[in-house]
C-alpha positions as CSV (number, residue, x, y, z in Angstrom):
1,X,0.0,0.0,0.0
2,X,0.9,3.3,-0.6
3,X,1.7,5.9,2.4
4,X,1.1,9.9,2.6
5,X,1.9,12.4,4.6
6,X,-0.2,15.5,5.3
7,X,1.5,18.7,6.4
8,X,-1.1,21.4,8.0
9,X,0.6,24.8,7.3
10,X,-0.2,27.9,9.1
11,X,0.5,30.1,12.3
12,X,-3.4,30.4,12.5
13,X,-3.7,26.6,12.7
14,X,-1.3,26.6,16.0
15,X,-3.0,29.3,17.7
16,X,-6.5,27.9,18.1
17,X,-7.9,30.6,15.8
18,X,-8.5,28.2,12.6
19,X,-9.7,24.5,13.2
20,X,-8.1,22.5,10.4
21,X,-10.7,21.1,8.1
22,X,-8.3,19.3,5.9
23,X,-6.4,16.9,7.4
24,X,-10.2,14.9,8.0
25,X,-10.9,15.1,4.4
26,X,-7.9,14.3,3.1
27,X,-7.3,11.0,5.5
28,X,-10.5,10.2,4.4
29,X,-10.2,10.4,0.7
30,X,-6.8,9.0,0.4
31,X,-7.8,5.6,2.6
32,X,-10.8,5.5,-0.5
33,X,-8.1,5.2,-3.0
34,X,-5.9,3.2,-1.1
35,X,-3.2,5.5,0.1
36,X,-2.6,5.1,3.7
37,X,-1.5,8.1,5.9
38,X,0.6,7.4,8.0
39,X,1.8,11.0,9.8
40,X,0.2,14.4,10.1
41,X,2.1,17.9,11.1
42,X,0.7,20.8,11.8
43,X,4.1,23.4,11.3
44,X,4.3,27.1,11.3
45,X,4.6,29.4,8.5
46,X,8.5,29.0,9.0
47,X,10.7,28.8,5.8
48,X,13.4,26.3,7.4
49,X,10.8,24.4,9.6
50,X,8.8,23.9,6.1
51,X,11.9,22.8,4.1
52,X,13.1,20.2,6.5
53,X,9.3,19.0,6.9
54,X,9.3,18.8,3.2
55,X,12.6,16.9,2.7
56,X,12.1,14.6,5.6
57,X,8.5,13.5,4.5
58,X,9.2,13.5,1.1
59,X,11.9,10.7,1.8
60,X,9.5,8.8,3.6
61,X,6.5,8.5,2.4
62,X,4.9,7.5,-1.6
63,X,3.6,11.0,-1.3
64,X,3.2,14.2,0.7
65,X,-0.1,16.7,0.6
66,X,0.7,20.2,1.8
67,X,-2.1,22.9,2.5
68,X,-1.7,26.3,3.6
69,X,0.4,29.4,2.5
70,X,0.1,29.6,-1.0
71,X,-2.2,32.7,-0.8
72,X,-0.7,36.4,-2.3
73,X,0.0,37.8,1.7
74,X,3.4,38.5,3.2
75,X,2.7,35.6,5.7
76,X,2.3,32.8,2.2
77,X,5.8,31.5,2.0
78,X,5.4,28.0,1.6
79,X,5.8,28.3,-2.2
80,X,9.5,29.6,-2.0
81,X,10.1,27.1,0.8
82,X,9.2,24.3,-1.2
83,X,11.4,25.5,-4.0
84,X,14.5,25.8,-2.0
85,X,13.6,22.1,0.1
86,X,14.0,21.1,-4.0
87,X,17.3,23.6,-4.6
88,X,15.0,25.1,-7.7
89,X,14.4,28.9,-8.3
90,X,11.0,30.2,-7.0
91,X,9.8,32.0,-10.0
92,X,7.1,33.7,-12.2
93,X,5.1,30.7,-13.6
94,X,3.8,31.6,-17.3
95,X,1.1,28.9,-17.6
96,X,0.3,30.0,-13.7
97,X,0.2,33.4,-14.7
98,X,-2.1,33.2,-17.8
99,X,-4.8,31.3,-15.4
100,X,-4.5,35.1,-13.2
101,X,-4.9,37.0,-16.2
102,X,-7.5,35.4,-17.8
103,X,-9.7,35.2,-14.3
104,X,-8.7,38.6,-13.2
105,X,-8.2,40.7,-16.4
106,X,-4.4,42.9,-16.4
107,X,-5.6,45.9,-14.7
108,X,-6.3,43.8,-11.7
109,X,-3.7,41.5,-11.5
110,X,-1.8,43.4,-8.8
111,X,1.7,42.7,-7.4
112,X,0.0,40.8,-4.3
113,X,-2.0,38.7,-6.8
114,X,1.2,37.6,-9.1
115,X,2.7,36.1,-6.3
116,X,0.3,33.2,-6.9
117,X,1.8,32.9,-10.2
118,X,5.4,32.2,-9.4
119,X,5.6,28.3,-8.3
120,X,9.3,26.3,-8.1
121,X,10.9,25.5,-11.2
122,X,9.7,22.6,-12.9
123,X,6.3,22.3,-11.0
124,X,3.2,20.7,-12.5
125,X,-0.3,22.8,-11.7
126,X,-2.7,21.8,-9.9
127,X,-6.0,23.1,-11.1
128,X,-8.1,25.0,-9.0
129,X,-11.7,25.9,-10.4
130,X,-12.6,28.3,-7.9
131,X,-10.0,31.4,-7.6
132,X,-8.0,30.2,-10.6
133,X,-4.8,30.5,-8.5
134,X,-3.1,27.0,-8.6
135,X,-1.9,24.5,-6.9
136,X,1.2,22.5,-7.7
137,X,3.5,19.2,-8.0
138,X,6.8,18.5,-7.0
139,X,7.8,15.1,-7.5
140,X,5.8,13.1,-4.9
141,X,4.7,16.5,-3.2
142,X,1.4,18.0,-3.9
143,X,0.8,21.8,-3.1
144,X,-2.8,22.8,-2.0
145,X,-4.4,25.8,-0.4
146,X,-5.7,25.9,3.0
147,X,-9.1,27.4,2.2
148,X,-11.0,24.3,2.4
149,X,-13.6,24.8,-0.4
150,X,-10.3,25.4,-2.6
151,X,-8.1,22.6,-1.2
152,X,-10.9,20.2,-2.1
153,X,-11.5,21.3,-5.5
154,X,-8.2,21.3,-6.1
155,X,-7.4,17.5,-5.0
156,X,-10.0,16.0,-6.6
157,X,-8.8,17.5,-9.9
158,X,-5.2,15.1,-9.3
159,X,-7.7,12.3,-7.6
160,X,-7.7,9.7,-10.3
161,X,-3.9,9.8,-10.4
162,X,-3.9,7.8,-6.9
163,X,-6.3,5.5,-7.7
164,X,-6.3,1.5,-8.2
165,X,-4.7,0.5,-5.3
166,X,-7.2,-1.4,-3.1
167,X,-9.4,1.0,-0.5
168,X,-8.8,0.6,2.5
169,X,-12.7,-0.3,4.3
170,X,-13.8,0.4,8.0
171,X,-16.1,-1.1,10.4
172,X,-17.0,0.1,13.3
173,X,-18.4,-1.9,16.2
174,X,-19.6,0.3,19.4
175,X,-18.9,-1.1,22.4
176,X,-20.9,-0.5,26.0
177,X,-17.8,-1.8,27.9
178,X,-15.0,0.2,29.9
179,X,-12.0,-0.2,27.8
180,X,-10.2,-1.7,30.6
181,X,-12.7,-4.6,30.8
182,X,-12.0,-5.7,26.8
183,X,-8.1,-4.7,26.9
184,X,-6.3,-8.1,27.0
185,X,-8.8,-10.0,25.0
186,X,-8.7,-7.1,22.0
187,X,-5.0,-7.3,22.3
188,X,-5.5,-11.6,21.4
189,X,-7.5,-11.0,19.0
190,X,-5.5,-8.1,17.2
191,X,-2.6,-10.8,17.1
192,X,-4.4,-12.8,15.2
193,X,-5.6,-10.7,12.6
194,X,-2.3,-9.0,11.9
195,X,-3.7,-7.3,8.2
196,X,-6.8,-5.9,10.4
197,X,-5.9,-2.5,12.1
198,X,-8.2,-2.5,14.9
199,X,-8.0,0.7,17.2
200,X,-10.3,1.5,20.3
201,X,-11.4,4.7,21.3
202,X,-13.5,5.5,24.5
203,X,-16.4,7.6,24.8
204,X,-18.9,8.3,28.0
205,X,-22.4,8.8,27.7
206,X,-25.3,9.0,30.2
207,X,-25.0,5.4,30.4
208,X,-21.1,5.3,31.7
209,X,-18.2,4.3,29.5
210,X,-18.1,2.8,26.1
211,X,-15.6,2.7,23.4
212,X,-15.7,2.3,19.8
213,X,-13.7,-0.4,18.2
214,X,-12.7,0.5,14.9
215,X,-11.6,-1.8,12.2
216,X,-9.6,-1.2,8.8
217,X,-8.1,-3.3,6.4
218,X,-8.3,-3.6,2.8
219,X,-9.4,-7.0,2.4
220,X,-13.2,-7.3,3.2
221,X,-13.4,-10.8,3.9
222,X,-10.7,-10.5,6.8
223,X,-12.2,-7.2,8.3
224,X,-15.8,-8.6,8.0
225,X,-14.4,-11.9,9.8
226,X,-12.4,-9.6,12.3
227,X,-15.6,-8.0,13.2
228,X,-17.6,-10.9,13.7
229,X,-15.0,-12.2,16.2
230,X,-14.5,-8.5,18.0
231,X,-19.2,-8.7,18.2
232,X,-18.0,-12.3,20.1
233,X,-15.4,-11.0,22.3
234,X,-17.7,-8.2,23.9
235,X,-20.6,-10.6,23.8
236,X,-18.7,-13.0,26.0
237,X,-17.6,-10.6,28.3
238,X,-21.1,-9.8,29.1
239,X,-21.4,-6.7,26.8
240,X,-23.6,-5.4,23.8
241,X,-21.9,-4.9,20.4
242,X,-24.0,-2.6,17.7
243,X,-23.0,-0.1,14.9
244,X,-22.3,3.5,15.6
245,X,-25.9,4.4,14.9
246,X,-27.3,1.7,17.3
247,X,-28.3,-1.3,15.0
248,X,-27.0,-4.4,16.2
């Protein structure tokens, strides 16, 4: 399978003042196609924190999904720091800039607005249907916006590129025990369904404590038998398996 990386950009994410909406839709969509992600940053709009973030990922994982700071503001430098993680120029993109023109006219293309033309050297655009102002690709790294309406518009234009590999399903099995009750037993199971990743995560209601035991793999018939076995296990130990929404 396939692994990602998905690097948060942005001073405003770290300060509380944005909640990130991206990292949630990417994870999502990526595990659809069958990429698996497999680490997520949140960094600030630092050129030397981006670069080694960049070239550390970038070695890592199949791919890497940047979003944040391509905008035309003072604070948007993740498009230089991209070029020099690559040791490329950062300059004026024609094909970038003819997308600006053509949405915005000449007269109001203005210096601020430009900026989103100039990418690395060498990049591929990503297209963005919106605002016009593009993404872009740099080998295995994939440069979005942070905007969330734009970031999405602008993966699903490179989408079919990362399919064919096999999605990666879920299951989810809620549970009405402690997870301290279930712990050992979850662990014996897990070991014997090694291509199942099976994660717990508690919740408390009005009821008491509950968790919800979560299942992905990309083999059906092994999750679907992983399940059946986890509906046992809380059965046995005197509990009351359903599905998220309550249906057994």
């Amino acid at each position: 399978m396939k692994t990602a990386c998905i690097l948060l950009i942005g001073n405003e994410i770290l300060s509380g003042r944005t909640q990130d909406q991206n990292a949630p839709y990417l994870a999502a969509r990526l595990g659809e196609l069958g990429v698996k992600v497999m680490e997520m940053r949140v960094i600030r709009d630092d050129e030397a924190i981006i670069v080694e973030a960049v070239n550390s990922a970038r070695a890592t994982h199949d791919y890497v999904f940047t979003t944040g700071g391509i905008g035309p503001t003072h604070d948007d430098i993740t498009t230089p720091s991209i070029a020099k993680a690559f040791g490329v120029a950062y300059a004026l993109n024609p094909a970038a800039l003819k997308l600006l023109v053509d949405r915005y006219g000449e007269a109001k293309l203005n210096d601020a607005r430009r900026r989103m033309a100039h990418t690395p050297e060498g990049a591929t655009l990503i297209e963005n249907s919106i605002s016009a102002a593009p993404g872009f690709q740099m080998a295995n790294v994939y440069v979005m916006a942070g905007v969330p309406e734009i970031m999405r518009v602008m993966f699903e234009s490179i989408a079919e590129s990362f399919a064919g590999a096999a999605p990666v399903a879920s299951v989810t099995v809620r549970c009405d025990l402690p997870e301290g009750a279930i712990a050992a037993e979850l662990g014996t199971l897990q070991g014997r369904f090694l291509d199942v990743e099976i994660g717990s995560y508690p919740f408390y209601s009005e009821t008491g404590a509950g968790c919800d035991l979560v299942l992905r793999s990309t083999d059906p018939n092994r999750i679907a038998q992983a399940a059946d076995q986890v509906r046992d296990l809380v059965r046995d130990l005197g509990g009351n398996p359903s599905s998220k929404n309550g249906a057994p």
